[in-house]
LUMBA-936665 format. One record per residue (C-alpha): residue number from 1; x, y, z; residue in one letter. Coordinates in pm, 1 decimal. Layout:
LUMBA-936665
+-----+----------+----------+----------+------+
! pos !        X !        Y !        Z ! code !
+-----+----------+----------+----------+------+
! NUM !        X !        Y !        Z !    A !
...
+-----+----------+----------+----------+------+
This chain:
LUMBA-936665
+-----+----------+----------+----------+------+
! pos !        X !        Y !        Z ! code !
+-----+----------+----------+----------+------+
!   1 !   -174.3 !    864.1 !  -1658.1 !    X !
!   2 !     92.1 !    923.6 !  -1405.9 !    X !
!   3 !    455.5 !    666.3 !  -1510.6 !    X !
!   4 !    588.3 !    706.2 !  -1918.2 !    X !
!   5 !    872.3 !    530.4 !  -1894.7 !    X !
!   6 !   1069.8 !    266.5 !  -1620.5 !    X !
!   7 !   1412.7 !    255.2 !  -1672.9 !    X !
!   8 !   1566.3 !    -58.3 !  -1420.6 !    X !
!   9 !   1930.5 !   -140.4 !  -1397.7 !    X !
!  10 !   2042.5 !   -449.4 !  -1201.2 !    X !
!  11 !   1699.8 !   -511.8 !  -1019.8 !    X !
!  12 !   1649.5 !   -870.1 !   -939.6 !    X !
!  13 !   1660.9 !  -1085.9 !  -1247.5 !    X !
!  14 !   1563.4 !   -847.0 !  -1472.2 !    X !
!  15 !   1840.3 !   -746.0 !  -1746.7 !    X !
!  16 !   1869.6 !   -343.5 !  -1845.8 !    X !
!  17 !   1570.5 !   -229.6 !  -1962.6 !    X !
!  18 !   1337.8 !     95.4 !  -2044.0 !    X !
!  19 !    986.4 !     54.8 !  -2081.7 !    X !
!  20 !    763.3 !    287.9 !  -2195.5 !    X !
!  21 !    358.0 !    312.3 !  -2070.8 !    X !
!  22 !    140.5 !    473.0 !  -2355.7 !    X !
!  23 !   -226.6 !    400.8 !  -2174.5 !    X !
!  24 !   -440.8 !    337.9 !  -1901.6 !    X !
!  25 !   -406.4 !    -76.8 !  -1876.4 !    X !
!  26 !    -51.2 !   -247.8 !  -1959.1 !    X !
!  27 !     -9.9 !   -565.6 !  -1996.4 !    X !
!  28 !    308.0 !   -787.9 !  -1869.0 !    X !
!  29 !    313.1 !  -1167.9 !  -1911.4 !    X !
!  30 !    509.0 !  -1443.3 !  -1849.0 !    X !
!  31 !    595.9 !  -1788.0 !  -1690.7 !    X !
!  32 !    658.8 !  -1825.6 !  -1308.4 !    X !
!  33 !    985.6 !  -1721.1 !  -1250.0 !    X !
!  34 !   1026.5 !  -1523.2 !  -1516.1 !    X !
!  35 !   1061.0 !  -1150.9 !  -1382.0 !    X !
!  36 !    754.3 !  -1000.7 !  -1497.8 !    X !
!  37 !    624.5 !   -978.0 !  -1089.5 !    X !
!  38 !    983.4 !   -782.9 !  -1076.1 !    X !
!  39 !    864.5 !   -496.5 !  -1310.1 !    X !
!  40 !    577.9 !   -409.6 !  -1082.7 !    X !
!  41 !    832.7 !   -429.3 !   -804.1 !    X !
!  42 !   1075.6 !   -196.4 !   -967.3 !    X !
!  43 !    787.1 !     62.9 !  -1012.0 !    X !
!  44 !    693.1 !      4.5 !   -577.7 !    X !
!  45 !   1056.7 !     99.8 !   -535.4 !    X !
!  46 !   1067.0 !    400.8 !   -730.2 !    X !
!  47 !    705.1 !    517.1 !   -549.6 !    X !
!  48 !    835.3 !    392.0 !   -195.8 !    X !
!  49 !   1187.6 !    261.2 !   -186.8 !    X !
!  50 !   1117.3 !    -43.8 !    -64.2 !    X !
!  51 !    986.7 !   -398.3 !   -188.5 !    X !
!  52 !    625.0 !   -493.7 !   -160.7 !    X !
!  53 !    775.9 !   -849.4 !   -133.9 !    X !
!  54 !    873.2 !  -1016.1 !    169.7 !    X !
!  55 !   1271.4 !  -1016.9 !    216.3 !    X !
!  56 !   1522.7 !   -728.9 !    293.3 !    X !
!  57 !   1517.0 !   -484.2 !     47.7 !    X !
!  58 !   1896.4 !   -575.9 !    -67.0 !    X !
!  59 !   1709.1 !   -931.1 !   -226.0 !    X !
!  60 !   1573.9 !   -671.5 !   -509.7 !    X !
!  61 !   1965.6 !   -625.4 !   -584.8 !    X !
!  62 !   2072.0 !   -864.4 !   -842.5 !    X !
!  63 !   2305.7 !  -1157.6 !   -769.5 !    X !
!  64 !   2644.3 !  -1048.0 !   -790.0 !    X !
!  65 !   2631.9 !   -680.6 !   -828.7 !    X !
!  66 !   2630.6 !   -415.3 !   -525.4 !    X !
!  67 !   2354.9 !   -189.9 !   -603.9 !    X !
!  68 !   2019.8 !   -155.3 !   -784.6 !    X !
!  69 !   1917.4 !    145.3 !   -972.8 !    X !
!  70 !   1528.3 !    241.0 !  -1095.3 !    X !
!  71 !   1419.9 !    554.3 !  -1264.9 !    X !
!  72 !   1083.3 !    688.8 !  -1397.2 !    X !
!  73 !    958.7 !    952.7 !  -1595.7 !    X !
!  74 !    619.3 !   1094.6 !  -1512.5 !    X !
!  75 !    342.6 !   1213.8 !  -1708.9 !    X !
!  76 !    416.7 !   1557.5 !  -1592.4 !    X !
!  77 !    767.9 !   1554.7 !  -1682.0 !    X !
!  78 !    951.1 !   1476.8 !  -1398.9 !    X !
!  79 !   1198.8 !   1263.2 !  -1324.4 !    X !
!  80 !   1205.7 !   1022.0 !   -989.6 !    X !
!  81 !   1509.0 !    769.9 !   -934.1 !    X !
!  82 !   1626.5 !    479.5 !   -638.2 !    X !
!  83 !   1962.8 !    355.6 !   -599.4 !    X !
!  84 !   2012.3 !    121.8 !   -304.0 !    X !
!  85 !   2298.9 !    -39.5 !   -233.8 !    X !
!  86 !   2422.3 !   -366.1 !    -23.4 !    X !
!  87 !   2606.4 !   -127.4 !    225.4 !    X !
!  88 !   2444.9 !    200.0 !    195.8 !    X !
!  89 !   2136.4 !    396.8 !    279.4 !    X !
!  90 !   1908.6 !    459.1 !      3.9 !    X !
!  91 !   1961.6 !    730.1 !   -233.5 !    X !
!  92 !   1612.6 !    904.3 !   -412.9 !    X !
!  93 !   1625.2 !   1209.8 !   -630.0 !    X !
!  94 !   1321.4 !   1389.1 !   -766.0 !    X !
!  95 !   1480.2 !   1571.9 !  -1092.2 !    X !
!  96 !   1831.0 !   1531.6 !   -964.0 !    X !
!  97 !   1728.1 !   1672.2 !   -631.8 !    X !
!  98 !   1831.9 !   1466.6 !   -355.8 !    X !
!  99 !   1514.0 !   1386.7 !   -146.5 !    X !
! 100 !   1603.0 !   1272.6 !    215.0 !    X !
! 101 !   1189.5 !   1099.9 !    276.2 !    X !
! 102 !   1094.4 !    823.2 !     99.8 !    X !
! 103 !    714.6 !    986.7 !    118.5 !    X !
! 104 !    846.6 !   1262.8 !   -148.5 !    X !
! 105 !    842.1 !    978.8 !   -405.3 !    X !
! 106 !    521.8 !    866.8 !   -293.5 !    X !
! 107 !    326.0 !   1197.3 !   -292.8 !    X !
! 108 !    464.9 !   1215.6 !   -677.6 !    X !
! 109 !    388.6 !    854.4 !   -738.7 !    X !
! 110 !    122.4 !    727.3 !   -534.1 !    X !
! 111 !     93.4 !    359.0 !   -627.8 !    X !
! 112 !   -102.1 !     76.6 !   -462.4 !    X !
! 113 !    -64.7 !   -319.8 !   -497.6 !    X !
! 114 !   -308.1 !   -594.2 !   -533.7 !    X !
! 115 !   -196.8 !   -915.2 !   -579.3 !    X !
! 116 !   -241.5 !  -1288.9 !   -408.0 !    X !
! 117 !   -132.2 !  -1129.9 !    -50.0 !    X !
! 118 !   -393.0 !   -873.4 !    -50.8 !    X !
! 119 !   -635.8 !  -1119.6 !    137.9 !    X !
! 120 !   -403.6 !  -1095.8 !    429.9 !    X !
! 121 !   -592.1 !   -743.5 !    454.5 !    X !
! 122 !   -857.5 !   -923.4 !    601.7 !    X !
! 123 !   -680.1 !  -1238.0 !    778.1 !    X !
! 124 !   -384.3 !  -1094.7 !    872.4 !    X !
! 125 !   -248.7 !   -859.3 !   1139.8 !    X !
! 126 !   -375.1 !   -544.4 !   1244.8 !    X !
! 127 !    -65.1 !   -330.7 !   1065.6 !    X !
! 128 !   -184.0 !   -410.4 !    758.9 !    X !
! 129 !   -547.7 !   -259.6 !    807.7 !    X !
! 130 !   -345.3 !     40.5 !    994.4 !    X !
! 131 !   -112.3 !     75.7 !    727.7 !    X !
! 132 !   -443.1 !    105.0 !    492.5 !    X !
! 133 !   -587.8 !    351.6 !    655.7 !    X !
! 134 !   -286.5 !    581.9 !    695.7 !    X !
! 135 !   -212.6 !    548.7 !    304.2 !    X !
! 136 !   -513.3 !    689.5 !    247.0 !    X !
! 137 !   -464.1 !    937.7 !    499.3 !    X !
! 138 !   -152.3 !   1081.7 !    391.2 !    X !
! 139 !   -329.2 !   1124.7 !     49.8 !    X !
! 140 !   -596.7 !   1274.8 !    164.2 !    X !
! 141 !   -523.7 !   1470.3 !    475.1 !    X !
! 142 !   -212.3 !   1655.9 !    489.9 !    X !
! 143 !   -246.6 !   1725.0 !    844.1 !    X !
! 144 !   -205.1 !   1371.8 !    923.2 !    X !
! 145 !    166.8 !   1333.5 !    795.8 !    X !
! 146 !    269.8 !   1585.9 !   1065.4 !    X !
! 147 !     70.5 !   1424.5 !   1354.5 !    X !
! 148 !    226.2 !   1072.8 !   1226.2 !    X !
! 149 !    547.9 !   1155.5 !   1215.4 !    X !
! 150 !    518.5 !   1370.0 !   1539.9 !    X !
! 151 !    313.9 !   1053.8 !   1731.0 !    X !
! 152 !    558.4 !    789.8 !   1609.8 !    X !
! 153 !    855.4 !   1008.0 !   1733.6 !    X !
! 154 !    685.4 !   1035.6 !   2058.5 !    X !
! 155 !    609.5 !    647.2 !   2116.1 !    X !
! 156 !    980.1 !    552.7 !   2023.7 !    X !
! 157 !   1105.2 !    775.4 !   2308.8 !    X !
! 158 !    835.8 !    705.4 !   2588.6 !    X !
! 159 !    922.3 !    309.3 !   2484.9 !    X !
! 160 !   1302.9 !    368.9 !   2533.1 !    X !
! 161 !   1265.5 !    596.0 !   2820.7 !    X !
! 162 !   1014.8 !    259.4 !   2975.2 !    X !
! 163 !   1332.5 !     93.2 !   2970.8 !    X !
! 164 !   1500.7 !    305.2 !   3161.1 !    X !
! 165 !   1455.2 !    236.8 !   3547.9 !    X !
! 166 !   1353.3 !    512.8 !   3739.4 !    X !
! 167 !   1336.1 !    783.9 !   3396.2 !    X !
! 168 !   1113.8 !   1060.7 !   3487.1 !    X !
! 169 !   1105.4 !   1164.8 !   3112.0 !    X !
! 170 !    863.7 !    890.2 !   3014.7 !    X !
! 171 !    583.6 !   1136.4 !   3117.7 !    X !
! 172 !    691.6 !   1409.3 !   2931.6 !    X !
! 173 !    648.1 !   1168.1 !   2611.3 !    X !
! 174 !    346.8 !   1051.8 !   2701.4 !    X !
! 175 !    186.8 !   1390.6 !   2683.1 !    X !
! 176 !    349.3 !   1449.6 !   2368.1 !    X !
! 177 !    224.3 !   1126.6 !   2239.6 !    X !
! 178 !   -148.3 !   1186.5 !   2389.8 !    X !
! 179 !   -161.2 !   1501.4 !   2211.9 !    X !
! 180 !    -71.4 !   1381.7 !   1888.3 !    X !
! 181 !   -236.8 !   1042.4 !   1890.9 !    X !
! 182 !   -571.9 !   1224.8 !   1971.2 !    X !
! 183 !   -556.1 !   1405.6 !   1655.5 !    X !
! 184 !   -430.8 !   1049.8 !   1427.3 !    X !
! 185 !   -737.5 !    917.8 !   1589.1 !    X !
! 186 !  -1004.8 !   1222.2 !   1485.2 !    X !
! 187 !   -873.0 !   1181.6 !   1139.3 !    X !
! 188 !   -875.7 !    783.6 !   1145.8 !    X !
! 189 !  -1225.1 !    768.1 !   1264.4 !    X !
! 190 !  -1367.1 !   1056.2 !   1016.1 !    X !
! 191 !  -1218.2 !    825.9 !    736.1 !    X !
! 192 !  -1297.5 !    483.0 !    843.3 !    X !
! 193 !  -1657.9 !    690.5 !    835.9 !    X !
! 194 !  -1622.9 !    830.3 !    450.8 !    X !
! 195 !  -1424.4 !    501.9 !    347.3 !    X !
! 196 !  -1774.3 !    278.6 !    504.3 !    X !
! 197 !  -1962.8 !    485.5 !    218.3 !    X !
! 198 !  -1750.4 !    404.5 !    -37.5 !    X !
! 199 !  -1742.9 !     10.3 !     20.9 !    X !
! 200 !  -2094.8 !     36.2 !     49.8 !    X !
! 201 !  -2080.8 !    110.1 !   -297.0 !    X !
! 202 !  -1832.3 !   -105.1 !   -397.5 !    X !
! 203 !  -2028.3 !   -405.0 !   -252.1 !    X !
! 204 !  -2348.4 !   -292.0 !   -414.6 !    X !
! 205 !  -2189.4 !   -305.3 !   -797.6 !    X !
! 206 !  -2113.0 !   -702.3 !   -706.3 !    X !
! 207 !  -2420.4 !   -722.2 !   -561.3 !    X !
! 208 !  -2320.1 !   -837.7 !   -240.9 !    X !
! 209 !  -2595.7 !  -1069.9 !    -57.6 !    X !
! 210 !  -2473.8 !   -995.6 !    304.5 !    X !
! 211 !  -2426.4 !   -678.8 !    517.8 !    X !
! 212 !  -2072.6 !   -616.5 !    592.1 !    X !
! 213 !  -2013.5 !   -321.6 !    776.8 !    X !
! 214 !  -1613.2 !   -151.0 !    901.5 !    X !
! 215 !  -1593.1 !   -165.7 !   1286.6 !    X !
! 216 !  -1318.2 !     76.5 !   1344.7 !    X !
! 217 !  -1107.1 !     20.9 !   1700.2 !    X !
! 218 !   -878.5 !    321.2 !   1773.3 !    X !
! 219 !   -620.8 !    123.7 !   2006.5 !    X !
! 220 !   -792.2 !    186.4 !   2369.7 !    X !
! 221 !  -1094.7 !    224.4 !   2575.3 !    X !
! 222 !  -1365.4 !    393.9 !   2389.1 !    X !
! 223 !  -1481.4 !    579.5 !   2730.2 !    X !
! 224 !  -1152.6 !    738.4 !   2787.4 !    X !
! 225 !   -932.5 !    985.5 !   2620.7 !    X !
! 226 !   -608.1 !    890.2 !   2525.1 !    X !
! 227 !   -400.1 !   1050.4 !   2787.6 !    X !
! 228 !   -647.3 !    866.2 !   3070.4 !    X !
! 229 !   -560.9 !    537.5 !   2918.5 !    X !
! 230 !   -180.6 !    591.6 !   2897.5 !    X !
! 231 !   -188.9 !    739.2 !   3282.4 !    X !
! 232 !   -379.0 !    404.9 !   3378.2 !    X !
! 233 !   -173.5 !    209.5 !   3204.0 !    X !
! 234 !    181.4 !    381.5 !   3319.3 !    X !
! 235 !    267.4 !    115.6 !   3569.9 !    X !
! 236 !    211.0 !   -203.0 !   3361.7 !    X !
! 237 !    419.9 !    -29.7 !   3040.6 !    X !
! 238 !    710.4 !    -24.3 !   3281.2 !    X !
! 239 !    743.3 !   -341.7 !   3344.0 !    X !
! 240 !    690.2 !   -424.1 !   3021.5 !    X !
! 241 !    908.1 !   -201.8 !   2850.1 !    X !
! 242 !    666.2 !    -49.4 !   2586.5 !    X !
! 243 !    318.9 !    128.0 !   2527.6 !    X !
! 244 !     60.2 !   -135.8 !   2503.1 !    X !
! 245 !   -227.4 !    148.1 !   2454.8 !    X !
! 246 !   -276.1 !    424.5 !   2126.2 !    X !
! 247 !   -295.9 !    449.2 !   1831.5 !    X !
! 248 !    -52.1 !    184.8 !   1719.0 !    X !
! 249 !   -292.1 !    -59.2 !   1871.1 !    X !
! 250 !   -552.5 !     31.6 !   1609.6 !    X !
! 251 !   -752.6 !   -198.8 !   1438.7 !    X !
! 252 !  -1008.9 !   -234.9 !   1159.1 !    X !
! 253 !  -1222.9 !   -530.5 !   1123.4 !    X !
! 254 !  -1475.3 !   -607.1 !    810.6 !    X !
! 255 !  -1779.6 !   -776.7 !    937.5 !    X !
! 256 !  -2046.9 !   -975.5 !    815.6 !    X !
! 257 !  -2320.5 !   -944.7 !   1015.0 !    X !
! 258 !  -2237.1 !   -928.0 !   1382.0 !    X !
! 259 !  -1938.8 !  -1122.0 !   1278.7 !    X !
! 260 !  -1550.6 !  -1112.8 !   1141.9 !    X !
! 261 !  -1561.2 !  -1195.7 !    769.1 !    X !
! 262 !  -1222.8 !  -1397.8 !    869.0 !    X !
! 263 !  -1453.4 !  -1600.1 !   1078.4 !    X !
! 264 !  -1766.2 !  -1650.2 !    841.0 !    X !
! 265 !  -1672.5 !  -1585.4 !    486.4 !    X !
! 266 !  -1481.7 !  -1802.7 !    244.9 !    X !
! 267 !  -1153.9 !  -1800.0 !    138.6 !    X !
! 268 !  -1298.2 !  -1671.9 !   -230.3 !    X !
! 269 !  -1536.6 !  -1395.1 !     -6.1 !    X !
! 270 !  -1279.3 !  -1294.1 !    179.2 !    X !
! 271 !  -1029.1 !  -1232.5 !   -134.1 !    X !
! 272 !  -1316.8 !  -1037.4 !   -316.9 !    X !
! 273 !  -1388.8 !   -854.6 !     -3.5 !    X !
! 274 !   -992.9 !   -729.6 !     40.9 !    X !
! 275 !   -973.5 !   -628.6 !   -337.3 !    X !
! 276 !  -1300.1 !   -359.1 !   -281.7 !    X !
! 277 !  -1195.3 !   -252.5 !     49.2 !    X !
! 278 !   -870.9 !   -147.3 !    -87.2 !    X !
! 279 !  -1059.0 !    -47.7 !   -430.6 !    X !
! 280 !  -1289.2 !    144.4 !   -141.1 !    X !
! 281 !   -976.7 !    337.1 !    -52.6 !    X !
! 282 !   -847.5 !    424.0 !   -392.8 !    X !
! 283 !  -1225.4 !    574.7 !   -485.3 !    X !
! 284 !  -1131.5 !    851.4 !   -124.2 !    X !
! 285 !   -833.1 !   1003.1 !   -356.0 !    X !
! 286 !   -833.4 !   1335.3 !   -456.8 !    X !
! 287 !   -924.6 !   1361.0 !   -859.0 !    X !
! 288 !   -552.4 !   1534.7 !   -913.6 !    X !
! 289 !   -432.6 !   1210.6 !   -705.7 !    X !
! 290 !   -629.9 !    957.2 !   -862.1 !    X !
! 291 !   -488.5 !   1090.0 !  -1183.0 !    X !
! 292 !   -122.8 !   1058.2 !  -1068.1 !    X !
! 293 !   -204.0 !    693.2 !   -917.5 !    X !
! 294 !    -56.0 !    382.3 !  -1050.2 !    X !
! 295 !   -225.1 !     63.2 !   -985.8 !    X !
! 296 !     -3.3 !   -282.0 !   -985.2 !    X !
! 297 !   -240.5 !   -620.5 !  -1052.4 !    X !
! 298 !    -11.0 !   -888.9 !   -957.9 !    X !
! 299 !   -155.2 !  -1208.0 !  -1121.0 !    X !
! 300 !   -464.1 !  -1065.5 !  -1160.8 !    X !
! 301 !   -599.9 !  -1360.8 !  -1424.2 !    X !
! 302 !   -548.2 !  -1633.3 !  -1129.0 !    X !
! 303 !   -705.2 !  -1441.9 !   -806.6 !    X !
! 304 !  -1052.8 !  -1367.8 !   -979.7 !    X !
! 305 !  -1267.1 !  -1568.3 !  -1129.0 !    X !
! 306 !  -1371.8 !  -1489.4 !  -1510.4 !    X !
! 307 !  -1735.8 !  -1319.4 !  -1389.4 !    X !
! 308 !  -1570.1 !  -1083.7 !  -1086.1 !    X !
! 309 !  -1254.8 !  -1031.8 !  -1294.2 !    X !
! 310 !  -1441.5 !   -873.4 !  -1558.8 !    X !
! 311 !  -1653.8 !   -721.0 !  -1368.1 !    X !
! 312 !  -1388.0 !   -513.4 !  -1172.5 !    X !
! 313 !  -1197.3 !   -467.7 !  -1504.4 !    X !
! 314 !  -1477.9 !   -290.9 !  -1635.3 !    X !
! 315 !  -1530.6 !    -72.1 !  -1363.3 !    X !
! 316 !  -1159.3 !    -18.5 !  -1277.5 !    X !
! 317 !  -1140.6 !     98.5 !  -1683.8 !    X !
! 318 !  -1413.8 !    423.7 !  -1583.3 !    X !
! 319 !  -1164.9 !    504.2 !  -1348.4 !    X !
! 320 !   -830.9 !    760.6 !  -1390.3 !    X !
! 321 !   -583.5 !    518.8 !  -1263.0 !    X !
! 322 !   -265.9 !    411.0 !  -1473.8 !    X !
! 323 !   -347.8 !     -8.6 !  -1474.7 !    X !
! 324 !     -1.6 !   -153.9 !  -1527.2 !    X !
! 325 !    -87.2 !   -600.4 !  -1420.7 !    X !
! 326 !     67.6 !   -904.0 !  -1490.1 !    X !
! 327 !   -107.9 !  -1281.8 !  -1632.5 !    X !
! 328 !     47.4 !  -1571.2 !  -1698.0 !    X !
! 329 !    -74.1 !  -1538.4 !  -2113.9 !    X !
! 330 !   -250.0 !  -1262.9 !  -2294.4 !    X !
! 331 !   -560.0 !  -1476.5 !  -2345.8 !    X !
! 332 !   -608.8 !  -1529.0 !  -1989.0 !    X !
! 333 !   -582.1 !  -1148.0 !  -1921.6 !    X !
! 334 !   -787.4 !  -1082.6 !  -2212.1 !    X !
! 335 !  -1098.7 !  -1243.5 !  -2033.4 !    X !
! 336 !  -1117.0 !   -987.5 !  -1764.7 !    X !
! 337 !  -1002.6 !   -706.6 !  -1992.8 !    X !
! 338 !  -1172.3 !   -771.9 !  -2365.7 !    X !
! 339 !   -859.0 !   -647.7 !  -2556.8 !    X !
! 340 !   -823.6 !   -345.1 !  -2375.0 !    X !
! 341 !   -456.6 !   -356.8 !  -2316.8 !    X !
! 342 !   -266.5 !    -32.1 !  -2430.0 !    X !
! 343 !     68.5 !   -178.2 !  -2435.6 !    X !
! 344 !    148.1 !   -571.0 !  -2385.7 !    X !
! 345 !    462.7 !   -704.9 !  -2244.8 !    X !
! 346 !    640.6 !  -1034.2 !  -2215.5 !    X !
! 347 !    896.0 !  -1112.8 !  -1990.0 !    X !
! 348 !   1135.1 !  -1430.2 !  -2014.3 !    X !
! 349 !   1439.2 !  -1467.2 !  -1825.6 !    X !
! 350 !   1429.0 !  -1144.6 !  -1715.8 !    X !
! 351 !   1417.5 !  -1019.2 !  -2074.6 !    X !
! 352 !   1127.5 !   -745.9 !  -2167.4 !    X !
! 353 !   1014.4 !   -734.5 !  -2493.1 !    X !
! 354 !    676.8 !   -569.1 !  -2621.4 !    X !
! 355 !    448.7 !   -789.8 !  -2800.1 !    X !
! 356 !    227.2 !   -466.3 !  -2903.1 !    X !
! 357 !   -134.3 !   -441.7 !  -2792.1 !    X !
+-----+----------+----------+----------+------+
């Protein structure tokens, strides 16, 4: 189990609180409206700093105040905390220890969401499926944080030096980029490879009657290298103004048979099929990760129906991952989960109070 205790000040609608998480699965329920999506929000922030919501991040400040302030205790005894503010930068310490990269609270509290958006894994754009992979990447793979940060450093400069009539540094860039985007793709493709495997046997324990297969894209001509396609492309990104080729271009796409499971699949497919993919993922962790990783289960009772629900509850419970999701009642989370539930919470008006277990 990775988070013991949330403390939240002045985030959202949610009145003072500290919560404490004594188990693998806790519960949190509540009416529409009534804050209990806001507690798993609270725990994104203190992992990322940001909202898993859509908005600007100053929406998770409450109405009328001018800052927000979330702090956790971990399993291992450290202490993480957020304060963001309407008109400043966002403040993180690890143990009182100012921390200047939001990806120093993740590495100490990796945390994943699944909740009614997580189909727009498969409909939606390609950043989400990018953003998937390199989540799993910067778990996994510790060279890949360097390369990212070194590639996406690279690509903001060639794009404002493409700007620029007549720059002569744009090249420069473009090698640094071509460099660094080669090795983001070497890593990308390796896991796309190990990440097939483990859908494969995510799809097998639901007994999956079609073959779905990952048909990884890395952002440009297969046949050439990436420095090739940025050379043949040099002319075109100047009048446009950006990089149209690499890997920021990427893309992912889940097929069944020859064909997009957007295309083919039902809504209720395609839902199932986002939840394992991402499930897929979480199974690629490191043990001493998968340990430390909390996993939120927005409204889990409503996006599954009673057989799969259950189903992925029971499996999900074999697993090391602190289970923290919210239902509209305890009975309807209690037919995926059989009175499993560690802790239960219920959240009205933005008031927490444990109901027990």
């Amino acid at each position: 189990m990775s988070l013991s205790r949330l403390e939240v000040t002045q985030f959202r609608n949610l009145e003072p609180a500290i919560v404490d998480f004594p188990g693998q699965v806790t519960g949190v329920f509540g009416a529409n409206g009534s804050g209990k999506t806001s507690l798993l929000e609270a725990i994104y922030c203190l992992s990322t700093g940001r909202s898993f919501r859509v908005g600007q991040p100053s929406s998770m400040i409450q109405h009328g105040k001018e800052s927000l302030l979330v702090r956790g205790r971990l399993s291992s005894g450290e202490w993480l905390a957020v304060e963001r503010g309407t008109t400043q930068a966002i403040r993180a310490r690890i143990n009182q220890e100012v921390v200047t990269q939001t990806s120093s609270l993740a590495e100490a509290l990796p945390v994943e969401v699944m909740d009614p958006t997580t189909i727009e894994l498969l409909l939606g754009e390609p950043e989400r499926r990018r953003r998937l992979i390199n989540w799993g990447l910067f778990h996994v793979k510790p060279a890949f944080r360097l390369a990212w940060q070194q590639a996406s450093r690279a690509l903001k400069q060639r794009n404002a030096c493409l700007r620029v009539p007549g720059s002569g540094s744009s090249r420069e860039w473009l090698e640094v980029y071509a460099r660094h985007g080669e090795a983001i793709h070497e890593l990308r493709a390796q896991h796309v490879k190990d990440l097939a495997r483990s859908f494969a046997a995510w799809l097998e324990l639901f007994d999956w009657p079609n073959e779905v297969t990952l048909d990884y894209r890395k952002g440009w001509a297969s046949e050439r290298t990436l420095k090739e396609a940025l050379l043949e492309s040099e002319e075109s990104d100047k009048e446009r103004g950006f990089t149209q080729r690499g890997v920021h271009r990427a893309d992912l796409v889940v097929r069944v048979g020859r064909h997009p499971a957007s295309l083919v699949s039902s809504r209720g497919e395609v839902k199932m099929l986002a939840w394992l993919l991402k499930l897929a993922q979480l199974g690629l962790l490191p043990g001493e990760v998968q340990n430390q990783t909390v996993l939120l289960l927005d409204d889990f009772s409503s996006e599954l129906d009673e057989k799969n629900g259950r189903r992925l509850a029971e499996n999900l419970m074999t697993l090391p991952f602190q289970i923290i999701l919210t239902s509209a009642s305890v009975e309807a989370a209690n037919t995926h989960w059989g009175g499993h539930l560690a802790r239960a919470f219920h959240v009205k008006q933005g008031i927490i109070i444990e109901t027990g277990g």
